[in-house]
Chimera marker file (.cmm) of the C-alpha trace (Angstrom):
<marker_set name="trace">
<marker id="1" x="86.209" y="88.094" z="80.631" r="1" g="1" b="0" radius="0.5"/>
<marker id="2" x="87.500" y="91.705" z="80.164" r="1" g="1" b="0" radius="0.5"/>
<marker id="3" x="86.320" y="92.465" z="83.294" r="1" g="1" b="0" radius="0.5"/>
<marker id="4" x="88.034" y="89.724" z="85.397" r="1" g="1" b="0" radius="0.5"/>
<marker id="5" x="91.441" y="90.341" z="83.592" r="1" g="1" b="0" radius="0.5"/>
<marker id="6" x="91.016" y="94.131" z="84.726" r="1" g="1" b="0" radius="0.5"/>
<marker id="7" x="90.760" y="92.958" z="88.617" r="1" g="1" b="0" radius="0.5"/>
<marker id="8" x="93.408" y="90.325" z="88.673" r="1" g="1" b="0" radius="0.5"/>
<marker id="9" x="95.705" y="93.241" z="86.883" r="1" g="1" b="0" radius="0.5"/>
<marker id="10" x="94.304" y="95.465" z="89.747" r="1" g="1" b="0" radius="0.5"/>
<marker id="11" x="94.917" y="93.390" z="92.239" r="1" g="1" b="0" radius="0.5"/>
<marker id="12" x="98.546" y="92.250" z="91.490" r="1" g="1" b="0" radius="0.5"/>
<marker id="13" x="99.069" y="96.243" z="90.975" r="1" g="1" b="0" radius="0.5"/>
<marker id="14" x="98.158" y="97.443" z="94.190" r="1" g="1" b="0" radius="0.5"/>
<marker id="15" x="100.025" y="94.154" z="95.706" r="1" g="1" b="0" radius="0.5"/>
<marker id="16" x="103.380" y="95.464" z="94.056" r="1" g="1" b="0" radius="0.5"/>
<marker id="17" x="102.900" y="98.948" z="94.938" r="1" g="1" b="0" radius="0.5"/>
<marker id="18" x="104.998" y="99.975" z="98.440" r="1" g="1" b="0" radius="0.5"/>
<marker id="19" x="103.939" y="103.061" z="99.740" r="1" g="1" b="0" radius="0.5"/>
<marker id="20" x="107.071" y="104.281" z="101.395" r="1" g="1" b="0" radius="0.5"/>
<marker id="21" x="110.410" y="102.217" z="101.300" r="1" g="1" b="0" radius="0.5"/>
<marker id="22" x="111.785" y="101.545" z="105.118" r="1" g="1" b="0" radius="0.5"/>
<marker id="23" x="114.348" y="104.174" z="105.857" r="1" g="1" b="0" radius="0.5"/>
<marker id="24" x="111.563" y="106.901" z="104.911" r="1" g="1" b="0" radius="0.5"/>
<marker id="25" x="109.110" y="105.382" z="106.754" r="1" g="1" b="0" radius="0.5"/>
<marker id="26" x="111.752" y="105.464" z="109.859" r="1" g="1" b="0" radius="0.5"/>
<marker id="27" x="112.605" y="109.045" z="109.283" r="1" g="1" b="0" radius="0.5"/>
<marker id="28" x="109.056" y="109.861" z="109.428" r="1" g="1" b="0" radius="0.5"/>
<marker id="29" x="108.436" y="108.095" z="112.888" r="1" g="1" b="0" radius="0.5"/>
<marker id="30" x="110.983" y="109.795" z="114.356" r="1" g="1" b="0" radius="0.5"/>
<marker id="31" x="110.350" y="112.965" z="113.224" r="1" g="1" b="0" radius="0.5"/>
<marker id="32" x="106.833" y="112.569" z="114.189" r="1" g="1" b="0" radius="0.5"/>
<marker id="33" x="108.409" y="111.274" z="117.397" r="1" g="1" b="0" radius="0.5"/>
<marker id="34" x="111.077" y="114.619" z="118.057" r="1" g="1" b="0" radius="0.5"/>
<marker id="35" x="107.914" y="116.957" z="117.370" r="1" g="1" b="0" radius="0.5"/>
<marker id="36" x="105.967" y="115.316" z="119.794" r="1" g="1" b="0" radius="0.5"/>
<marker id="37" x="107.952" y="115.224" z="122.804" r="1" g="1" b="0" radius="0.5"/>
<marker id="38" x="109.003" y="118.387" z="122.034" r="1" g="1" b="0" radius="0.5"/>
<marker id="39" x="105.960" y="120.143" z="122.651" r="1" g="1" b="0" radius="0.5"/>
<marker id="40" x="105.024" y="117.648" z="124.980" r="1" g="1" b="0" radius="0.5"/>
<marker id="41" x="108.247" y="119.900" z="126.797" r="1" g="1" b="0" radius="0.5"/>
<marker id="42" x="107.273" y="123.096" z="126.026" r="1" g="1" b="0" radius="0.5"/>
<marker id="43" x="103.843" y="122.858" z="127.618" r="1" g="1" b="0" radius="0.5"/>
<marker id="44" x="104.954" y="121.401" z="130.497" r="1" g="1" b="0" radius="0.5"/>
<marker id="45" x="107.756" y="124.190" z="130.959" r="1" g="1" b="0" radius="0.5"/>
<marker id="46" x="105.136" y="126.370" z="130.331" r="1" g="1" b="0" radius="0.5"/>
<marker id="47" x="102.715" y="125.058" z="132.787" r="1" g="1" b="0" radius="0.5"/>
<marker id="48" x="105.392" y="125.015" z="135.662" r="1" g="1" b="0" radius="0.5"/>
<marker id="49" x="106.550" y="128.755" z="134.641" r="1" g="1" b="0" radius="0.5"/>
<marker id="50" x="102.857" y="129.597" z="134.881" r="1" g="1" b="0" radius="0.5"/>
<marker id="51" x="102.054" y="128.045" z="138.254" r="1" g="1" b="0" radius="0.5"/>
<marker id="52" x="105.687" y="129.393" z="139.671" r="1" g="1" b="0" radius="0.5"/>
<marker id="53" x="104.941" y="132.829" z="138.618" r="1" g="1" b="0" radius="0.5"/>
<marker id="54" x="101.466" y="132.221" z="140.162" r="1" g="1" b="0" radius="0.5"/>
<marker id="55" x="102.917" y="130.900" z="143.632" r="1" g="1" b="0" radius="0.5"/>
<marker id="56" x="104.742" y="134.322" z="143.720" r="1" g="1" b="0" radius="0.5"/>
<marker id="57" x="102.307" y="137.031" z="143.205" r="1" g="1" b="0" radius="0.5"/>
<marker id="58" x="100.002" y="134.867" z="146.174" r="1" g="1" b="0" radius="0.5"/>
<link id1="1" id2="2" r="1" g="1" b="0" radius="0.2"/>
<link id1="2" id2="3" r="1" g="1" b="0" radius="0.2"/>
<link id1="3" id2="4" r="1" g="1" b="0" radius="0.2"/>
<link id1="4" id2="5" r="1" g="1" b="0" radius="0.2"/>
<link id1="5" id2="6" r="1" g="1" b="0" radius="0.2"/>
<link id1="6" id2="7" r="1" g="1" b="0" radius="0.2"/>
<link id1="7" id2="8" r="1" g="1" b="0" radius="0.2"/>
<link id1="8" id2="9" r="1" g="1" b="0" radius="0.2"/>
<link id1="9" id2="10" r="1" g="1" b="0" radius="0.2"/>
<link id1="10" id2="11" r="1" g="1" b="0" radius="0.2"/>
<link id1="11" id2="12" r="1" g="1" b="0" radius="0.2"/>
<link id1="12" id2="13" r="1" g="1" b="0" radius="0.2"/>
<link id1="13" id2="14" r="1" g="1" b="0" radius="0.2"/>
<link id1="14" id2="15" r="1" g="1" b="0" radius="0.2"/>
<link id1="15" id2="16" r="1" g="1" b="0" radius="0.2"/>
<link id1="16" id2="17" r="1" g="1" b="0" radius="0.2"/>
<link id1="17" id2="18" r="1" g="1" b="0" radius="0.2"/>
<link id1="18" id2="19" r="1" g="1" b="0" radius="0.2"/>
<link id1="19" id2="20" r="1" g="1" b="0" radius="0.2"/>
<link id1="20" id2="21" r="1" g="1" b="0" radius="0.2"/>
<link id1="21" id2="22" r="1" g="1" b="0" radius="0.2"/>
<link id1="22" id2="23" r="1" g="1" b="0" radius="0.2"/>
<link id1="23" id2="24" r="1" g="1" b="0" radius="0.2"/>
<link id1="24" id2="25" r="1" g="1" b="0" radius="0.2"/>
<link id1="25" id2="26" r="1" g="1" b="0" radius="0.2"/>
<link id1="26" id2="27" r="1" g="1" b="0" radius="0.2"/>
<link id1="27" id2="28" r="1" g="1" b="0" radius="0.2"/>
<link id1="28" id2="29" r="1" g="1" b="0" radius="0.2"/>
<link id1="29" id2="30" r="1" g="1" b="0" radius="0.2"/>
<link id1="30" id2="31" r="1" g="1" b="0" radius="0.2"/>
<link id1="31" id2="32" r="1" g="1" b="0" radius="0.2"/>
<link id1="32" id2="33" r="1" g="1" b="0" radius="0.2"/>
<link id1="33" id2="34" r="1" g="1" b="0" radius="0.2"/>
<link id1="34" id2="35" r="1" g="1" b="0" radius="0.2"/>
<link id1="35" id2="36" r="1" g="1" b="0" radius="0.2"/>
<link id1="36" id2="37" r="1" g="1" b="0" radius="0.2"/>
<link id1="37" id2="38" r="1" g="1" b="0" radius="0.2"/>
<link id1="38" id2="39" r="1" g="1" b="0" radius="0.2"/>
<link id1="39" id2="40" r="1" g="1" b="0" radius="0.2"/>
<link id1="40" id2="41" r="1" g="1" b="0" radius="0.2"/>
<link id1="41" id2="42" r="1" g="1" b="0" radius="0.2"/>
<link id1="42" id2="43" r="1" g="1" b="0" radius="0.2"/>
<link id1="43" id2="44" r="1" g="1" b="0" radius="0.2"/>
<link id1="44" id2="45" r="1" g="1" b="0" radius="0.2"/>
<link id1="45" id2="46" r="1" g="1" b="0" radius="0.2"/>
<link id1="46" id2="47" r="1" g="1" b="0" radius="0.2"/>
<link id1="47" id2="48" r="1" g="1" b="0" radius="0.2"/>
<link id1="48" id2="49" r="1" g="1" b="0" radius="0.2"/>
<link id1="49" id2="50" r="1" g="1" b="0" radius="0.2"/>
<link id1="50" id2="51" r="1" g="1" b="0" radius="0.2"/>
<link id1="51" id2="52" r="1" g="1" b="0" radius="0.2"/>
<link id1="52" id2="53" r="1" g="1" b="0" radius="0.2"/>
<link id1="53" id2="54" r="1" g="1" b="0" radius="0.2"/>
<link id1="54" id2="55" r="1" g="1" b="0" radius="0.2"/>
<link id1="55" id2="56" r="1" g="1" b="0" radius="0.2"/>
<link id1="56" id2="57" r="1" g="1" b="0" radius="0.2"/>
<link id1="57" id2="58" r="1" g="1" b="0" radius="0.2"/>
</marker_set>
C-alpha cells in the first residue's frame, strides 16, 4: 500500500512540474535560432571569400 501511494504521489509530481515557463522557452528558440543562421552566414561568406580569392591567383 506504501508503495502505490509513493507512485500516484510520483506521478501527480512529475505531472505538475513545467520545465520551462513559455516566454523562456521562446527566448531559447530564438536564440538557438540567431546562432544558427549566423554561422550558417559566416561559413558561407567564408566559402565565397575562399573560392574568390581562389578564382584570382588561377
Amino acid at each position: 500500500m506504501a508503495t502505490e501511494n509513493q507512485d500516484k504521489f510520483n506521478i501527480t509530481e512529475k505531472l505538475n512540474k513545467q520545465p520551462e515557463n513559455k516566454q523562456e522557452l521562446n527566448r531559447k528558440t530564438s536564440l538557438q535560432f540567431i546562432i544558427s543562421v549566423s554561422i550558417g552566414v559566416i561559413v558561407l561568406v567564408g566559402i565565397v571569400a575562399f573560392g574568390y580569392f581562389r578564382l584570382l591567383r588561377v
